[in-house]
C-alpha positions in Angstrom: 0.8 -35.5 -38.5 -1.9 -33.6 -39.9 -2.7 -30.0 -41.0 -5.8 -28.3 -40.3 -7.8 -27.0 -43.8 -10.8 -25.9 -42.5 -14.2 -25.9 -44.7 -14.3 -22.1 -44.0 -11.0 -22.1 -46.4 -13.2 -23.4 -49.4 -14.4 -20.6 -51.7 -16.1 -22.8 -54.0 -20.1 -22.0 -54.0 -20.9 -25.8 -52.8 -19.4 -28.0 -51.0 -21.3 -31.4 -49.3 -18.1 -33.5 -48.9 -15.7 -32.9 -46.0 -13.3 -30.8 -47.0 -9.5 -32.3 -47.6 -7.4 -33.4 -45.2 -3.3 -32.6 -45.7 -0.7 -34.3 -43.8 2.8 -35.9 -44.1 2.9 -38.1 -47.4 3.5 -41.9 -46.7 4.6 -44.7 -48.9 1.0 -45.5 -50.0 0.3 -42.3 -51.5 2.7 -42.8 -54.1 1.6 -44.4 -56.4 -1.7 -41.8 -56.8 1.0 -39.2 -56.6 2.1 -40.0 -60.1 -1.2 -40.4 -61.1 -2.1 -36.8 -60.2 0.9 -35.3 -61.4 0.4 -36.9 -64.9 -3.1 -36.2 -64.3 -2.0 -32.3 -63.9 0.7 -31.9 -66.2 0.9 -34.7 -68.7 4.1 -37.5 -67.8 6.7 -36.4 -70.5 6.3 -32.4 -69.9 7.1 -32.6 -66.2 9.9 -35.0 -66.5 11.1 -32.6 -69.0 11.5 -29.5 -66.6 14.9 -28.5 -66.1 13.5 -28.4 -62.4 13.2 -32.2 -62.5 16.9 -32.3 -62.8 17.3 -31.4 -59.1 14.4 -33.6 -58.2 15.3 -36.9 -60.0 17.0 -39.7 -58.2 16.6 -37.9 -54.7 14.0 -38.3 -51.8 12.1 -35.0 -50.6 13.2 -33.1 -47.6 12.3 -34.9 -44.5 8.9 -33.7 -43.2 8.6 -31.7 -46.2 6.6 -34.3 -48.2 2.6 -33.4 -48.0 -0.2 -35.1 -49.6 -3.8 -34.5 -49.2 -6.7 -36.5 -48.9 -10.7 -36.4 -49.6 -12.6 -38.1 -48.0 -12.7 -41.1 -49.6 -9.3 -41.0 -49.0 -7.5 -41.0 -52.1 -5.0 -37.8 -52.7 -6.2 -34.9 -54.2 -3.3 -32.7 -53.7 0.7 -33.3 -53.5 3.8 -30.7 -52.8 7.0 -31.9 -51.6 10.1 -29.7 -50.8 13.8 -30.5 -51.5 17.0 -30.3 -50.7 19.1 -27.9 -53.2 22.0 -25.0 -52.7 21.0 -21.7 -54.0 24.9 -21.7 -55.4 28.0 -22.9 -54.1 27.6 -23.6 -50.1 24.1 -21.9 -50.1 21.6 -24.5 -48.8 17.7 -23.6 -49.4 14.5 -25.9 -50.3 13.0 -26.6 -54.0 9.4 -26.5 -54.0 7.1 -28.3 -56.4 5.7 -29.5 -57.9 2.2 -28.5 -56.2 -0.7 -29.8 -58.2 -4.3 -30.5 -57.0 -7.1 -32.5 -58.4 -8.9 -31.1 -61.1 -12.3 -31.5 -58.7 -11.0 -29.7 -56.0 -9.0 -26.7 -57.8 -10.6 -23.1 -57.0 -11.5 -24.4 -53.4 -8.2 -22.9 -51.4 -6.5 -26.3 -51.3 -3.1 -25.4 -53.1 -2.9 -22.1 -51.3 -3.2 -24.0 -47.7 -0.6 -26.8 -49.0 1.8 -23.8 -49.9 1.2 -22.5 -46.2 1.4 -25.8 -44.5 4.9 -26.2 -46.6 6.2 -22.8 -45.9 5.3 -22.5 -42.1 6.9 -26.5 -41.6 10.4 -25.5 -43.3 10.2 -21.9 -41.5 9.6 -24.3 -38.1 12.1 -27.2 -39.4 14.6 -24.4 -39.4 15.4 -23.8 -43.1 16.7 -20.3 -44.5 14.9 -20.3 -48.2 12.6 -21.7 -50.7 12.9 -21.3 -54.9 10.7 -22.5 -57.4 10.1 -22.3 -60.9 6.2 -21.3 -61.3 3.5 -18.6 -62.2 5.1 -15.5 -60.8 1.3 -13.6 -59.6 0.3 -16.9 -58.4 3.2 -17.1 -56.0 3.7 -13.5 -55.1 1.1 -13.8 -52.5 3.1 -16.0 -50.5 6.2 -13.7 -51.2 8.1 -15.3 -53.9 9.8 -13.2 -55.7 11.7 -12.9 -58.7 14.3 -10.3 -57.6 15.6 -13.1 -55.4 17.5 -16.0 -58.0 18.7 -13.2 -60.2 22.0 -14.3 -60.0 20.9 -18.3 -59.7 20.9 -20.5 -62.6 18.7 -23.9 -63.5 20.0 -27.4 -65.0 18.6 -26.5 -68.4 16.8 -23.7 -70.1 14.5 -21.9 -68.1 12.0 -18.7 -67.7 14.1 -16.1 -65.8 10.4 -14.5 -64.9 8.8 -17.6 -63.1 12.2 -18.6 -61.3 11.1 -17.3 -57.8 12.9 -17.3 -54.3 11.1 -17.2 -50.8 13.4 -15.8 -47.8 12.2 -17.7 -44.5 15.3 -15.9 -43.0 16.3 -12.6 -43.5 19.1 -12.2 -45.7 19.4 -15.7 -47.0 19.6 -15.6 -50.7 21.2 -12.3 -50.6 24.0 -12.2 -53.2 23.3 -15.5 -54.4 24.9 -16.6 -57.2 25.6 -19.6 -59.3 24.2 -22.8 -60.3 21.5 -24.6 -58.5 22.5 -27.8 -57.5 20.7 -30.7 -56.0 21.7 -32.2 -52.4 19.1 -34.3 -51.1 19.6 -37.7 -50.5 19.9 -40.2 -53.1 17.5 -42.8 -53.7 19.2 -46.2 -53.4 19.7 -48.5 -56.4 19.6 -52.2 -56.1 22.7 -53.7 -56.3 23.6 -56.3 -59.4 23.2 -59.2 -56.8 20.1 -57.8 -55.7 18.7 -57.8 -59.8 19.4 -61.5 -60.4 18.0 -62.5 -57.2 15.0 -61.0 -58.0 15.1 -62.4 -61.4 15.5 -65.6 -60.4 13.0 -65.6 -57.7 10.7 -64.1 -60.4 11.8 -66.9 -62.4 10.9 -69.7 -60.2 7.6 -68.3 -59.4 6.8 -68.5 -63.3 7.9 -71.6 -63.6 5.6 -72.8 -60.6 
């Protein structure tokens, strides 16, 4: 599935390329993923986020995981939503992180990746979004502050950029507690698994 992002988005002065395509993200944009979001915000900062507590060891939400492409096709831009509680019993979404490609910032990308993500969990049926970010940046698409009073983070954290989204009415009212993460764990490889591999990895040395 794709997402429309029209050149008429683009606010830059010029653009001659095609403008970016988003869609879901697939198993061969990971790998660039990384690369952008070390690109973006340096390897050890990010996974230093107490927001990265909730993300590490867990897959995104299903059809919550968008990448977007130029047009040579490598990715320019990534956001992936996941699955938390917004305290005990409370599901909602994580967002983040949301970075974009140094050569394509300032062009209306990240703002139509926040759209495309907020419309597809509003569709998909979910009742709320946090996120820890730049609170004027993410006021335009409602975020707002007031919402995760009562809500804690893994870690220490900036009470001012720790923003919640209501896609239903109501849905973080009185929330209160520790955000925890739910999404579905990535599987490990079993100890037979490892030394199978190790000695197939072996063996192939040898030859």
């Amino acid at each position: 599935m794709t997402y429309t992002f029209a050149a008429a988005d683009i606010t830059a002065p010029v653009v001659t390329a095609p403008a970016p395509v988003i869609s879901l993200e697939t198993s061969a944009d990971i790998a660039q993923r990384e690369a952008l979001l070390d690109l973006a915000f340096g390897r050890a900062a990010r996974l230093a986020k107490p927001s990265e507590r909730l993300r590490e060891g867990r897959l995104p939400a299903k059809g919550l995981a968008f990448a977007a492409h130029g047009a040579d096709g490598r990715v320019v831009g990534t956001l992936r939503l996941w699955h938390v509680t917004a305290g005990p019993a409370r599901p909602a979404l994580l967002l983040g992180p949301l970075a974009i490609h140094p050569w394509f910032r300032s062009m209306g990308l990240g703002a139509a990746m926040m759209t495309t993500a907020i419309c597809e969990a509003s569709r998909l049926g979910h009742g709320a979004i946090l996120l820890v970010g730049d609170a004027p940046y993410y006021a335009r698409f409602g975020f707002d502050a007031t919402l995760t009073e009562g809500l804690w983070l893994p870690g220490a954290f900036d009470r001012n950029r720790f923003l919640g989204l209501e896609l239903t009415p109501g849905a973080l009212s009185g929330a209160r507690g520790l955000v925890s993460a739910t999404g579905e764990e990535i599987a490990s490889p079993s100890l037979t698994e490892l030394i199978v591999r190790e000695e197939e990895g072996a063996l192939k040395r040898i030859a």
